[in-house]
BAKE-767988 format. One record per residue (C-alpha): x, y, z. Coordinates in steps of 0.2 Angstrom, whole numbers, plus 5000, padded with zeros to 4 digits. Layout:
% BAKE-767988
XYZ/...
% end
This chain:
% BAKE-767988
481958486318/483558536316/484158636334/485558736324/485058836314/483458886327/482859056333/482258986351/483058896363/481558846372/479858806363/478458876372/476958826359/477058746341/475358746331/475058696313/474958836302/474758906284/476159036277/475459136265/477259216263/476759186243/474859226240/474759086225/475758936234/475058946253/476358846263/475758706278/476758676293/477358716311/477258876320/478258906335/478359026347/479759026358/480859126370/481959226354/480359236343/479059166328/479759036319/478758946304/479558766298/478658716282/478158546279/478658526260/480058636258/481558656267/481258856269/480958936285/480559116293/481159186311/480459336316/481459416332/480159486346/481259626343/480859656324/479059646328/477959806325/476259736326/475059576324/473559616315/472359496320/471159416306/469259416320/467859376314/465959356320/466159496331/468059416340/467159256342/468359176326/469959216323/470459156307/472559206310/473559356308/474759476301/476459506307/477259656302/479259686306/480359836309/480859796288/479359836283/478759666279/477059576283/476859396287/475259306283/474959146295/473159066295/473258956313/472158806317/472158866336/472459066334/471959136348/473159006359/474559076350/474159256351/474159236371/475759136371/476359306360/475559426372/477159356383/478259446375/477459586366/476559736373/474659756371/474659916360/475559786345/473859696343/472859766333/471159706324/471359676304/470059766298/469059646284/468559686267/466759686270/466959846283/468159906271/466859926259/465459976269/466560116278/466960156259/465160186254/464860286270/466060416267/465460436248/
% end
């Protein structure tokens, strides 16, 4: 990795990860989580995304059999922009980011099947 043009200066946890920054061409690589923030690197392409602690409004967390499974999560940023990562080892990168964000910024994701089941209850 090229250190210059890094968000963190120290690297507390990487994790290989999926972007789904566009839906129709997932992207694999590194997710890193550092002291200044979330970084992805992709694998194929020379792109990156740095998300400042700062910038971060909440992580909605993708769970699944009842918290048991989480699949990855949402990042959504002060710009209004969400961030789709899909992480082998989730749940490790989720305590690393409880470090440095509060409690109240996690949130669960809620999942199209209880979308639809809330749906039909209110109908």
């Amino acid at each position: 990795m090229n250190d210059e043009n890094m968000l963190n200066k120290k690297i507390e946890f990487m994790s290989r990860a999926n972007s789904k920054l566009n839906p129709l061409a997932p992207q694999s690589g590194l997710l890193i989580i550092g002291d200044n923030g979330v970084e992805f690197r992709s694998e194929k392409s020379p792109g990156y995304v740095q998300i400042p602690w700062s910038s971060i409004v909440q992580i909605r967390v993708q769970m699944f059999f009842k918290g048991r499974y989480v699949r990855g999560f949402f990042i959504e940023t002060d710009e209004n922009q969400d961030f789709e990562f899909i992480v082998s080892n989730a749940k490790e990168v989720l305590r690393k980011m409880r470090n440095h964000l509060g409690r109240e910024q996690f949130v669960r994701n809620p999942s199209n099947l209880s979308q639809i089941f809330h749906r039909k209850k209110n109908s």
